[in-house]
C-alpha positions in Angstrom: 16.6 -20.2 -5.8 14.5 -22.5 -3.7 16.4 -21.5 -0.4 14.4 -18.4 -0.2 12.0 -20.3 1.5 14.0 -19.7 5.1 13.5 -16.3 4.3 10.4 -16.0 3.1 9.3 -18.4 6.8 11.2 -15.5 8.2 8.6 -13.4 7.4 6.3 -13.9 10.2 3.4 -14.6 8.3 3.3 -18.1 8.3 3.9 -18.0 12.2 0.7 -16.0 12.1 -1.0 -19.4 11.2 -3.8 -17.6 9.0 -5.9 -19.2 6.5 -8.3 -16.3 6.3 -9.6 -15.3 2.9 -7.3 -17.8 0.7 -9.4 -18.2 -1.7 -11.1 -14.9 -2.8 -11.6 -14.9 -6.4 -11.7 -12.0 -8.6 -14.5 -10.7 -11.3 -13.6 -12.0 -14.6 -14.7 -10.4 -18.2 -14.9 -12.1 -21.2 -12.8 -8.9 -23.8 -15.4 -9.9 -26.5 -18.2 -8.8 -24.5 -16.2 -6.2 -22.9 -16.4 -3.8 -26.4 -13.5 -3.6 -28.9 -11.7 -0.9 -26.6 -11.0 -3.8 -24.3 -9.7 -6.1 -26.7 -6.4 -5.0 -26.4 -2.8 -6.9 -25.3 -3.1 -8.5 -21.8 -6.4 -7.5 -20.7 -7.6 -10.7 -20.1 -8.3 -13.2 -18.4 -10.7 -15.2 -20.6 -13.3 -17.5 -21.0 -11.3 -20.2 -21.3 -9.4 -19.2 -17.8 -10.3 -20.5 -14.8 -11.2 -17.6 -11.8 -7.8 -17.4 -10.1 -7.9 -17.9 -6.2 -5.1 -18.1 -3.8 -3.1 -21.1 -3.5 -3.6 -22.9 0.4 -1.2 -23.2 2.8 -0.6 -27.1 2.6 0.8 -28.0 -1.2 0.6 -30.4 -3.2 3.8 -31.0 -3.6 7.3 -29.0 -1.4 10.9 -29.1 -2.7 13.1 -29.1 0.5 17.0 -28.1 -0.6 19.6 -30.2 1.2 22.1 -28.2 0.7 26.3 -30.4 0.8 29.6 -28.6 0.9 31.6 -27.9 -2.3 35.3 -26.4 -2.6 35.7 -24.5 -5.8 36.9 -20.9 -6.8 34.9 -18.0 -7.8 34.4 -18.2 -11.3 34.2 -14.2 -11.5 31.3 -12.5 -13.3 28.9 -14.5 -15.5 28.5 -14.2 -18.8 25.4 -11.2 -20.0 23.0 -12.4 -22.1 22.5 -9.4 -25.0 20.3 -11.2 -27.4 16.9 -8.9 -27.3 14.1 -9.5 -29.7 11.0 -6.7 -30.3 8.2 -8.8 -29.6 4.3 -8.5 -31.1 1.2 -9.9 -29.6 -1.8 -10.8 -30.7 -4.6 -8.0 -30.6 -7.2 -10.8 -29.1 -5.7 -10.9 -25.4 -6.9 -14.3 -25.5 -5.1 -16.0 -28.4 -1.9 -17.8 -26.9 0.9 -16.1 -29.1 3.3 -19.3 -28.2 1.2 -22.5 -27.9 3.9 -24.7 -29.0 6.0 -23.2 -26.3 3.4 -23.3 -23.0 0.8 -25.4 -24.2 3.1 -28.3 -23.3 0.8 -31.8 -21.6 0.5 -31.7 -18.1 2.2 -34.9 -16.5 0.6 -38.0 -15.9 -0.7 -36.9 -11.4 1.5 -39.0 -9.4 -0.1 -41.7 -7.0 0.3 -39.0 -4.0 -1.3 -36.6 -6.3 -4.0 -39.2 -6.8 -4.7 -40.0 -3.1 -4.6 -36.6 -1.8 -1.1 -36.7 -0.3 1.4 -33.9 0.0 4.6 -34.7 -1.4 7.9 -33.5 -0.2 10.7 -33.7 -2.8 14.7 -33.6 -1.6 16.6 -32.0 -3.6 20.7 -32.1 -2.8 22.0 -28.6 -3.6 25.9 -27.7 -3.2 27.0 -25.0 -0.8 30.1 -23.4 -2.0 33.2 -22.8 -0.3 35.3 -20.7 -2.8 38.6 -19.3 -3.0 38.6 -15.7 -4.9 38.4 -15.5 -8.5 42.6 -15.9 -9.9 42.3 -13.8 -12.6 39.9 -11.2 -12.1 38.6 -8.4 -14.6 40.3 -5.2 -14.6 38.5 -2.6 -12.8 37.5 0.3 -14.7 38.3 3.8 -13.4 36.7 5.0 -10.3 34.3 8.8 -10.6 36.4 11.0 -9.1 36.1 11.5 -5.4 34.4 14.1 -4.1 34.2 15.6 -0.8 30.9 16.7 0.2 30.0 19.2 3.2 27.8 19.2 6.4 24.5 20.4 6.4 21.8 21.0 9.3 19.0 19.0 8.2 16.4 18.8 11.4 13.1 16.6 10.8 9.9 18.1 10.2 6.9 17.5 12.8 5.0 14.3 12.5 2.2 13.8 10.6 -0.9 12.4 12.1 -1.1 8.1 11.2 -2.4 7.9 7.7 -6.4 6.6 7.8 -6.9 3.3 5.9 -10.2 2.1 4.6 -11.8 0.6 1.4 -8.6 -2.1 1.3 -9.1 -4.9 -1.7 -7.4 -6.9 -4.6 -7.5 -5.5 -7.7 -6.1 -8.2 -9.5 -3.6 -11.1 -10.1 -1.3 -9.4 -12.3 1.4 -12.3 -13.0 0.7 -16.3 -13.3 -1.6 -18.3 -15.1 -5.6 -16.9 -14.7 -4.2 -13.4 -14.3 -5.2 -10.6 -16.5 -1.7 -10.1 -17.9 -1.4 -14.0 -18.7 2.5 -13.9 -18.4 2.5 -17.5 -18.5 1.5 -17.7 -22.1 2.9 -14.5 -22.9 6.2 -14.9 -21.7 7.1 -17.7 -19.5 6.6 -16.4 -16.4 4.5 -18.6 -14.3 5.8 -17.3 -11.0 7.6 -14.5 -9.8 7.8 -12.1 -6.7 7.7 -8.0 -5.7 6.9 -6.3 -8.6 8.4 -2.7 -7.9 7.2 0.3 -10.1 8.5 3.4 -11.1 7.7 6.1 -13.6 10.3 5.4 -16.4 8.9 8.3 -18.8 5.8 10.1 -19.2 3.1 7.8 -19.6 5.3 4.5 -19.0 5.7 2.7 -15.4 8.6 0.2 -15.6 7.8 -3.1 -13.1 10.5 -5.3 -12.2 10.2 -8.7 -10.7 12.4 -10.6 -8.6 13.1 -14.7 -8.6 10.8 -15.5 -11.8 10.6 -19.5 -12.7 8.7 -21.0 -16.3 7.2 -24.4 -16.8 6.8 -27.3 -13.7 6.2 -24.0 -11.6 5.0 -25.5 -8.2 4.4 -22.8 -5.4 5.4 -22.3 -2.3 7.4 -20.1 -3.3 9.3 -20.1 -6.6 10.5 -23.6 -7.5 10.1 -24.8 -11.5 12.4 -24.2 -14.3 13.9 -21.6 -16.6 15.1 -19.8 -12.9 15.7 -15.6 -14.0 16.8 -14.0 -11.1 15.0 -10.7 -12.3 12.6 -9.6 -15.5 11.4 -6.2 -16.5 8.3 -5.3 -17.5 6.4 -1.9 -18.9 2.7 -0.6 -18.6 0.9 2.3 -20.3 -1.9 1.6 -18.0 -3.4 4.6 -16.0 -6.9 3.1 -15.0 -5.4 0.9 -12.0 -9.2 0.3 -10.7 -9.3 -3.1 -12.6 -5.4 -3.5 -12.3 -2.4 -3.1 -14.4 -1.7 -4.1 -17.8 1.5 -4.9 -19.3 2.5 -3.8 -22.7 5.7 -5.6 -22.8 8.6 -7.9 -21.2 11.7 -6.9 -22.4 12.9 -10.1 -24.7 15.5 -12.5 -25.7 13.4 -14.8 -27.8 9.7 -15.7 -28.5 7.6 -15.5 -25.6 10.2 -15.4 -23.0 11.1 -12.5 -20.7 14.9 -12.4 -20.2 16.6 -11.8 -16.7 18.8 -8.5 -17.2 20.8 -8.3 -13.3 23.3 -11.8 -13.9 24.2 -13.6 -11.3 26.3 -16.5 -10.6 23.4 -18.6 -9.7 26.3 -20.4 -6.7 25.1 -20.5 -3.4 27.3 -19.1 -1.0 29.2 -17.1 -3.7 26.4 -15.5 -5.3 22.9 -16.9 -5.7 20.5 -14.5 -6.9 20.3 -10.6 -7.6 17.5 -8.7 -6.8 16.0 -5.4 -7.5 15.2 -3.4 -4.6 13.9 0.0 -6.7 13.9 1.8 -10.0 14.0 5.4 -10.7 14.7 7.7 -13.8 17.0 10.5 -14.7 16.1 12.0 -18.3 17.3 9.2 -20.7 18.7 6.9 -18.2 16.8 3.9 -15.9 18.4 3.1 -12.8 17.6 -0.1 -10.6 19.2 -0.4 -7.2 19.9 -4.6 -6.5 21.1 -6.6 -3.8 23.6 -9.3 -4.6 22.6 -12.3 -2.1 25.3 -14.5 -1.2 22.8 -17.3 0.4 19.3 -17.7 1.6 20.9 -20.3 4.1 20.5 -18.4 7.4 18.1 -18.3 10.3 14.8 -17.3 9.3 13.9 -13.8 8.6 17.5 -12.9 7.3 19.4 -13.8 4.0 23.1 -12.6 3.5 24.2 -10.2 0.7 27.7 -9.3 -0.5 26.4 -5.8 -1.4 23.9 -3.5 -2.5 24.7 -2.2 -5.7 23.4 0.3 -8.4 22.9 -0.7 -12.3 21.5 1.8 -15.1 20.5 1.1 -18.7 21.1 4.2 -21.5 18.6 1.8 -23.6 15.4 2.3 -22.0 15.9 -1.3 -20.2 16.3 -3.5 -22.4 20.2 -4.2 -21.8 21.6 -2.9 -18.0 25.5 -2.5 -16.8 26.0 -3.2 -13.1 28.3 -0.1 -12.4 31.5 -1.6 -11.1 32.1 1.7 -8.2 28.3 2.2 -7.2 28.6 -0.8 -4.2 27.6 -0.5 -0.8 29.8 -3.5 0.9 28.1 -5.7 3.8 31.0 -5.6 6.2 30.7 -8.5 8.5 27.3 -9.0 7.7 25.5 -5.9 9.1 25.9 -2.8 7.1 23.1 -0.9 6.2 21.9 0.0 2.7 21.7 -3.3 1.3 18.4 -3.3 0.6 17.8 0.0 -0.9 14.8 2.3 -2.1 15.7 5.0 -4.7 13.4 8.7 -5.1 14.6 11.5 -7.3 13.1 14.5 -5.9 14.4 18.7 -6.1 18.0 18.2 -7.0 18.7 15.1 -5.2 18.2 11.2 -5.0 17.3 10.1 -1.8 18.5 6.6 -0.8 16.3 4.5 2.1 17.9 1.2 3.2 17.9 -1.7 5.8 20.5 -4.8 6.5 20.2 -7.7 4.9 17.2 -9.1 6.4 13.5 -8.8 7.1 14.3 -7.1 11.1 16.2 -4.0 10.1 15.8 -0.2 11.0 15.8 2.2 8.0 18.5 4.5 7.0 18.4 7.6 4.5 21.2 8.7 2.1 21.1 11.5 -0.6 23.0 12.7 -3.6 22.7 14.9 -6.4 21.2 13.8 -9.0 24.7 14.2 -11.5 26.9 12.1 -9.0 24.1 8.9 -8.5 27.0 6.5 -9.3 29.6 8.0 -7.1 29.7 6.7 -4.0 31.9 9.8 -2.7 29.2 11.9 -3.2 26.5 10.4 -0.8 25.7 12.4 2.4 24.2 10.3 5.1 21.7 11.6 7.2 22.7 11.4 11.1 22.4 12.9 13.9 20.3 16.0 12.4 22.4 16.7 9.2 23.2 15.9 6.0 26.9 14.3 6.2 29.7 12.3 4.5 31.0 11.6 8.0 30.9 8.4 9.1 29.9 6.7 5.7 26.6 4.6 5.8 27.7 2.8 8.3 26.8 5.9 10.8 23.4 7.1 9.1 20.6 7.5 11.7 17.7 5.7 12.1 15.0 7.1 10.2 12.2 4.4 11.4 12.8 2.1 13.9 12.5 -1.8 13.0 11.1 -4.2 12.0 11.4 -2.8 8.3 11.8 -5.1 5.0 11.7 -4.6 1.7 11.0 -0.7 1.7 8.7 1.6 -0.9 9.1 4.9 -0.7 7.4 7.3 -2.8 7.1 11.4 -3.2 3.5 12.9 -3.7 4.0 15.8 -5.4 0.7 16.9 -5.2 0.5 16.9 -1.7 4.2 17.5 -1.3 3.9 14.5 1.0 6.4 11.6 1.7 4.9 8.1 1.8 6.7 4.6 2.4 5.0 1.1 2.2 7.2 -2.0 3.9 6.6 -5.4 5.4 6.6 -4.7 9.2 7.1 -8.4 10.5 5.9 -7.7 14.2 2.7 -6.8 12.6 2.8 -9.2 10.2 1.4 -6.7 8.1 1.9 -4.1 5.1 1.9 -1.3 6.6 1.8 2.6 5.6 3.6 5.6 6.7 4.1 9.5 5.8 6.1 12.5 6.7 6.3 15.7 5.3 10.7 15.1 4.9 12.9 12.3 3.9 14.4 12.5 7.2 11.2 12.5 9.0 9.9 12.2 11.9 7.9 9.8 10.2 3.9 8.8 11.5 3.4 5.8 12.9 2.7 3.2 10.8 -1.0 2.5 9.5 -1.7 -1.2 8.6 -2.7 -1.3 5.0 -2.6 -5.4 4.3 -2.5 -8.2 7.1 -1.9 -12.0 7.4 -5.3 -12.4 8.5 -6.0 -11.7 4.8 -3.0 -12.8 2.9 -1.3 -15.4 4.8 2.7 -15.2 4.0 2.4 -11.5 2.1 5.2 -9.6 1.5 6.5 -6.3 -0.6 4.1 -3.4 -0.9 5.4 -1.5 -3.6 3.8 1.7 -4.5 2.5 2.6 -7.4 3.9 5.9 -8.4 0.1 6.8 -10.3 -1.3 6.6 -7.1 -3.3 9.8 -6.1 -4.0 11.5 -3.0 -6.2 9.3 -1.4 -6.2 6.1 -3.9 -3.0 4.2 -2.7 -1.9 1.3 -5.4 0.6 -1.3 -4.4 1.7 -4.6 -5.5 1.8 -7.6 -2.8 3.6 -10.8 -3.2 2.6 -14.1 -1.4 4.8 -16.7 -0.9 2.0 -19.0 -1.0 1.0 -18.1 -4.6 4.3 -16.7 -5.3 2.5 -14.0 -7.8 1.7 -10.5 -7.6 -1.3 -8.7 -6.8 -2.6 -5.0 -7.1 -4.1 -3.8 -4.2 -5.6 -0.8 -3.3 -6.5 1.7 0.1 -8.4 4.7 0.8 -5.9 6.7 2.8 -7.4 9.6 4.8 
């Protein structure tokens, strides 16, 4: 997990060389003086917290993977965990409902820690060189394959550049001193993205990325108890003092469970990622990318494919559907990283390559066929069309693009998408009045200036007209925030 960091350099950000506002606290509220409607699970942070501010750009202490060549074979898919436990807090936000499993002493500080130093840790990780799996699982039947047609689907006019004012963190909502206080709550002392979607009415699912427990040391996310992805749900509608989480979905006391398995073998398959989440009735979906390695120049990482899973369960177990696989053919096929929107009778499908520096493409497919790949028309060339596959879809918005949110404001009947835009080195905001476009140019919501090594921008889907909520990572912290724009 630690060779995201190549990655995460990729970003541009920390060649921005920024140290602007790296500390900026937040207000804090003790819940007993807050009145007994506050006093209510993960409100926080208390008393007893200390103010959280961002972590600086020089750490106390750096893991550097070495990473050494190993032959082996593909051990096929790893083993799901399906233990799930319904888990109750405390009603004071405050009271640690697992002392005896995150109250652990700190360590003695080392003498580098004592005199100031940084210390850089090597850590030898194997690279794998693997021959295919010998005995691999029967396949289950395909869908069966349809044969879309051609449609004329010309872009709309562009809108005007979205106006962005009023720009400020809400809150920390993962990591010690945040107001969720995941690290007490359920292991999660650092984690990444953060991507929200409405899951019923009412409810918001949030799914993190790479999410590490106890000995968490940032940059980025090195520690133990490595998930590769967690799942989270909020009732919370007031998102001017941030977002509160009702629940982690569980495998034991206090610990969020990873739900996407992955092989955890670098060069074979080290991590899977969520990329969106969207509903249909009953059913949760969550597009992922499976990442072969972070090991590759920086600003790029290198997936085997980006892939659909869906839970009947209301998230607490997911099946990664075998068919629903968008291959990365030679390392440069689109739709690997993917963003998901259900809107009229369709889902559309945005995507990118696998890295930080790709253009966006756009898919659709009714909303009874998500899981058949057959069914997907590409958009290209001014209409909707199977021809061609996704490796011919149009570009949609030029790069640099990464890590896209896209999100439909029914009110306004407007399009919006949030990404990282890495010439910018800024989150930056778009909108059209179509899927297909032609999009506005891009208004910077979030820069490095402000948030050295920031990435993600995930929209909130309860964000109104002009009131845009979005989480931001930072590799720094390697948290997530709420922030939140005016947008004229």
């Amino acid at each position: 997990m630690a060779k995201r960091m190549l990655a995460a350099v990729g970003a541009v950000v920390v060649g921005a060389g920024m140290l602007v506002s790296a500390n900026s606290p937040h207000a804090l509220a003790d819940p007993a003086e807050s009145g007994a409607e506050k006093r209510i699970p993960g409100i926080g942070p208390c008393k007893s917290d200390p103010a959280p501010v961002h972590e600086t750009l020089v750490p106390d202490r750096m893991e550097m993977p070495i990473a050494y060549p190993v032959v082996t074979v593909d051990p096929g898919p790893p083993k799901e965990n399906t233990t799930r436990i319904a888990m109750e807090l405390p009603a004071d936000p405050c009271e640690n409902p697992c002392p005896d499993l995150t109250d652990a002493p700190a360590a003695a500080p080392s003498l580098q820690e004592q005199l100031g130093i940084p210390q850089l840790i090597l850590k030898p990780q194997p690279f794998h060189f693997a021959f295919p799996d010998p005995d691999p699982a029967p396949m289950p039947p395909a869908p069966e394959a349809v044969q879309p047609i051609s449609e004329t689907a010309p872009q709309s006019p562009a809108r005007a550049v979205p106006r962005v004012s009023q720009v400020r963190e809400v809150a920390k909502l993962t990591g010690a001193s945040s107001i969720n206080r995941t690290d007490k709550r359920w292991q999660v002392e650092g984690t990444d993205l953060g991507i929200i979607w409405e899951s019923k009415p009412g409810e918001v699912a949030i799914a993190f990325g790479d999410s590490v427990g106890d000995d968490f040391h940032p940059p980025g996310g090195f520690g133990n108890d490595w998930r590769s992805n967690l799942l989270a749900f909020s009732t919370d509608r007031e998102l001017g003092d941030g977002v509160t989480i009702d629940r982690f979905v569980t495998d034991s006391r206090c610990h969020a469970v990873e739900l996407l398995t992955s092989k955890k073998l670098d060069n074979i398959e080290i991590t899977t990622i969520p990329t969106s989440g969207f509903a249909i009735g009953d059913r949760q979906y969550m597009s992922y990318m499976s990442i072969r390695t972070w090991n590759s120049i920086p600003g790029t990482w290198f997936t085997n494919y980006g892939g659909l899973a869906y839970s009947d369960d209301h998230g607490q177990t997911w099946v990664k559907d075998a068919h629903a696989k968008w291959d990365n053919i030679f390392g440069v096929s689109n739709f690997q990283v993917s963003a998901m929107v259900p809107e009229g009778d369709y889902v559309y499908m945005f995507g990118t390559r696998n890295t930080r520096l790709g253009a966006v493409g756009l898919a659709r497919v009714p909303k009874d066929q998500v899981l058949n790949t057959t069914a997907y028309q590409y958009w290209r060339d001014g209409s909707w069309t199977p021809v061609g596959g996704y490796q011919a879809a149009s570009t949609i918005v030029d790069a640099p693009a990464a890590e896209l949110s896209v999100n439909y404001d029914a009110d306004r009947k407007v399009w919006q998408m949030s990404y990282l835009d890495t010439a910018k080195a800024a989150l930056v905001v778009r909108e059209s009045d179509s899927p297909q476009g032609v999009w506005s140019p891009s208004a910077v919501t979030v820069t490095a200036a402000q948030f050295p090594e920031l990435y993600g921008g995930f929209i909130h889907p309860w964000s109104t007209a002009n009131d845009l909520y979005f989480t931001m990572s930072t590799w720094n912290d390697y948290n997530v925030y709420l922030m939140h724009v005016r947008v004229e």
